[in-house]
C-alpha positions as CSV (number, residue, x, y, z in Angstrom):
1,X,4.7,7.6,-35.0
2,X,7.3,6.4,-32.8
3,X,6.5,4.8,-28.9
4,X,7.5,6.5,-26.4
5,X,8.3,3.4,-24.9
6,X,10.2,1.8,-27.2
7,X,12.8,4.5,-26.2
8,X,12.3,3.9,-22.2
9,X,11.2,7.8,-22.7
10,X,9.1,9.3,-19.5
11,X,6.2,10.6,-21.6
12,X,4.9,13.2,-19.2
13,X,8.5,14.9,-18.4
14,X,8.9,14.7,-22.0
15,X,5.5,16.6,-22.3
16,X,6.4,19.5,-20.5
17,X,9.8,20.0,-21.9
18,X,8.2,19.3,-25.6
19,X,6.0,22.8,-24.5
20,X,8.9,24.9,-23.9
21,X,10.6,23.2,-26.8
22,X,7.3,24.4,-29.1
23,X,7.6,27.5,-27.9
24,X,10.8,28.0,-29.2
25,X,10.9,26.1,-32.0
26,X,7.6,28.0,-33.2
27,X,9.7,31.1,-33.7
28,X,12.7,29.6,-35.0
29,X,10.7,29.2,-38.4
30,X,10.3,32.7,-38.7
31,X,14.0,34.2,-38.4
32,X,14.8,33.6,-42.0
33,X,13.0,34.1,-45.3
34,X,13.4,33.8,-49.1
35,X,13.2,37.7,-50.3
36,X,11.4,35.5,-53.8
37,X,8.5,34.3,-51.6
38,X,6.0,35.9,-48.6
39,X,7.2,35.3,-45.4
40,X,3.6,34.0,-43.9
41,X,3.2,31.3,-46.8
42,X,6.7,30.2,-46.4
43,X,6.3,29.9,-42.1
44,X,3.0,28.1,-42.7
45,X,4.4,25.9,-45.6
46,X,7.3,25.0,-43.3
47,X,5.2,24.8,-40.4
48,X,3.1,22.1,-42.2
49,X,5.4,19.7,-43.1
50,X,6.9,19.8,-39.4
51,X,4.1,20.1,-36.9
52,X,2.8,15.8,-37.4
53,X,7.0,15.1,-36.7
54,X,7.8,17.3,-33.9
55,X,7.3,14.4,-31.1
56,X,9.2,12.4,-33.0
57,X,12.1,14.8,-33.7
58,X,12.6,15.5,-29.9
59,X,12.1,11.5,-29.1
60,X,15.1,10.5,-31.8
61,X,17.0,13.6,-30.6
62,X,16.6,12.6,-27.1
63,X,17.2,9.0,-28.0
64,X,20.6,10.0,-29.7
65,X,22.1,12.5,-26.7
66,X,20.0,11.5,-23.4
67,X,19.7,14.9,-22.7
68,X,16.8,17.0,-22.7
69,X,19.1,20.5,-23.4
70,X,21.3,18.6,-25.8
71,X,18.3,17.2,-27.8
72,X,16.2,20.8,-27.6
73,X,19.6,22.3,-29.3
74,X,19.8,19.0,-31.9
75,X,15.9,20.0,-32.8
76,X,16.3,23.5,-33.2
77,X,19.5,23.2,-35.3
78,X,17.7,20.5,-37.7
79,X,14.6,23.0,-37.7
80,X,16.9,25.4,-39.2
81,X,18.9,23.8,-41.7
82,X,15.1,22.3,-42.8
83,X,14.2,25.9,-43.1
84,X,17.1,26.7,-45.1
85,X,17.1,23.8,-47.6
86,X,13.1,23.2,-47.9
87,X,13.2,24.2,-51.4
88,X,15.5,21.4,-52.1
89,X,12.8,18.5,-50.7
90,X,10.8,17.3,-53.8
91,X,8.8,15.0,-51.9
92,X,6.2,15.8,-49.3
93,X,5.8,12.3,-48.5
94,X,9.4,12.0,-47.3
95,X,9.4,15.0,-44.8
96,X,9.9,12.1,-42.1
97,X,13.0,10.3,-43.6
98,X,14.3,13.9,-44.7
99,X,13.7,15.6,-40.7
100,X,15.9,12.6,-39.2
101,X,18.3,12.5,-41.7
102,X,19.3,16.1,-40.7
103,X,18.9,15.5,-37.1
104,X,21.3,12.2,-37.4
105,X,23.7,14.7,-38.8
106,X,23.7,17.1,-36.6
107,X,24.2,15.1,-33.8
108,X,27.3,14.2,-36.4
109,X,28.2,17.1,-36.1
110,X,28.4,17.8,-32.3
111,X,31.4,14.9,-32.3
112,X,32.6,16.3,-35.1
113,X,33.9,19.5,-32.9
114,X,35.4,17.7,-30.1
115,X,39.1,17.5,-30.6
116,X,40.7,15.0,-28.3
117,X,43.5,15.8,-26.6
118,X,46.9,14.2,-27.8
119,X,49.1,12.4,-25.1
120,X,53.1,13.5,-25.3
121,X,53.4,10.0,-24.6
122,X,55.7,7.9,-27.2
123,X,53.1,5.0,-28.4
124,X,56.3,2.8,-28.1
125,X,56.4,3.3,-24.6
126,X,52.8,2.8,-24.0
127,X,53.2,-1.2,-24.7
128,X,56.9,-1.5,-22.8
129,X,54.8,-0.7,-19.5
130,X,53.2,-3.8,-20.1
131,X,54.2,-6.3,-17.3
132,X,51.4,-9.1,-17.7
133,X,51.2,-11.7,-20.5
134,X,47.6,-13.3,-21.3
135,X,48.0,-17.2,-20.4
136,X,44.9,-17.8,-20.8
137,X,43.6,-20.6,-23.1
138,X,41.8,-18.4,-25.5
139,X,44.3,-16.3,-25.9
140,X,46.8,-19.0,-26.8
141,X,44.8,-20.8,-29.4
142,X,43.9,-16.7,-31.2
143,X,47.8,-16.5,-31.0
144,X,47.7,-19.9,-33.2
145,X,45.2,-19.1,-35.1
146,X,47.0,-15.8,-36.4
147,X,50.2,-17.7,-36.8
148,X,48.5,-20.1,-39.2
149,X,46.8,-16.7,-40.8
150,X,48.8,-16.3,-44.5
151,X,51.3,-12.9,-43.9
152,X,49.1,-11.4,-46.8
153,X,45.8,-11.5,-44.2
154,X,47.7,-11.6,-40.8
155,X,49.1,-8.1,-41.1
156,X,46.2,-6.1,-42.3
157,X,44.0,-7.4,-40.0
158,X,46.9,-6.6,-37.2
159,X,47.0,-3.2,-38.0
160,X,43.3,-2.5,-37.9
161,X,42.3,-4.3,-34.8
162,X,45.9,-4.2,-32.6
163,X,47.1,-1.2,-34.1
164,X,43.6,0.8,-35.0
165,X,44.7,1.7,-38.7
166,X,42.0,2.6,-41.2
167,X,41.2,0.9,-44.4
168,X,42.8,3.7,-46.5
169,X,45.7,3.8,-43.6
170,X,46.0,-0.1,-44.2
171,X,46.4,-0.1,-48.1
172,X,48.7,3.3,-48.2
173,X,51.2,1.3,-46.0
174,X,50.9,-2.0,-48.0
175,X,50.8,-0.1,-51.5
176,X,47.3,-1.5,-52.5
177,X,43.6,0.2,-53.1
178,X,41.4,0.9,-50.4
179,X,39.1,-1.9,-52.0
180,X,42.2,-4.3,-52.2
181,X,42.8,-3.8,-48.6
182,X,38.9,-4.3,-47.5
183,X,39.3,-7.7,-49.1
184,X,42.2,-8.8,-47.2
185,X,40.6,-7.9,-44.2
186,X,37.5,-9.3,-45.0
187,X,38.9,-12.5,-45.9
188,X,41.7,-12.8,-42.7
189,X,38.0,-12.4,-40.7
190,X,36.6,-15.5,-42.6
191,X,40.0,-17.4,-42.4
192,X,40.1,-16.6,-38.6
193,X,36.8,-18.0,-37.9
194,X,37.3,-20.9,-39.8
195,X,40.3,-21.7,-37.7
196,X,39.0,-20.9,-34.3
């Protein structure tokens, strides 16, 4: 099992909220059944496989959110996407791996939802506000650096890091494969360090 500590997780708040989380969770295994199988050995099946990882579930979901509501809603929602696939896990021994997997995706999931909002400002304006000019020594020898960077590295590792293009962004714009353009940026990375 996890430490608590390991987290920096107060064990005894985390006690009490666990018991109202127990509460709840206990009954979240019995709003759906398989109309093939009895409800009881289903809910005690289930309720087998996720009563030695229940600490852990709330510790990884707290870890993820550092919330206590946020990771009671992340633990129920894995409890009931377990209930709804446990036919698909094969191996009782990996009911661990498989309860945090699903959690980790959930959490996914919440930032998957959240649409930021879009500015009406021109991105071509954004820069011309710019009044200041780094003079700094570090900057100028990274500006040298990236002049002596071959065109073929310099510009897709400009548009990723300056510019914040993906990889599949990267090589639709310079008309090669997605694997094509990883190289290029992997190899303008090596070439930079080599220079600075």
């Amino acid at each position: 099992m996890c430490s608590a500590k390991w987290f920096g997780i107060d064990t005894n708040r985390l006690q009490k909220e666990n018991d109202m989380t127990a509460i709840a969770l206990a009954h979240t295994a019995t709003l759906t059944a398989d109309v093939g199988q009895s409800s009881s050995s289903r809910e005690n099946e289930f309720n087998a496989l996720i009563a030695v990882y229940m600490d852990d579930l709330y510790r990884y979901a707290y870890w993820l959110s550092s919330h206590p509501a946020v990771a009671d809603d992340l633990v129920q929602e894995t409890l009931v996407r377990a209930w709804k696939s446990m036919d698909k896990l094969n191996d009782a021994k990996a009911v661990k791996g498989w309860l945090l997997t699903i959690l980790r995706r959930e959490n996914a999931r919440r930032f998957e939802r959240i649409r930021p909002q879009e500015s009406a400002i021109p991105t071509e304006e954004l820069a011309a506000n710019r009044k200041d000019y780094d003079t700094s020594t570090e900057a100028f020898v990274l500006r040298g650096a990236l002049e002596q960077l071959p065109k073929e590295y310099r510009e897709p590792l400009l548009m990723q890091v300056i510019y914040g293009h993906s990889q599949k962004e990267i090589a639709a714009h310079l008309g090669i494969s997605v694997a094509g353009a990883g190289t290029r940026l992997f190899r303008a990375r090596e070439k930079m360090r080599e220079l600075l």
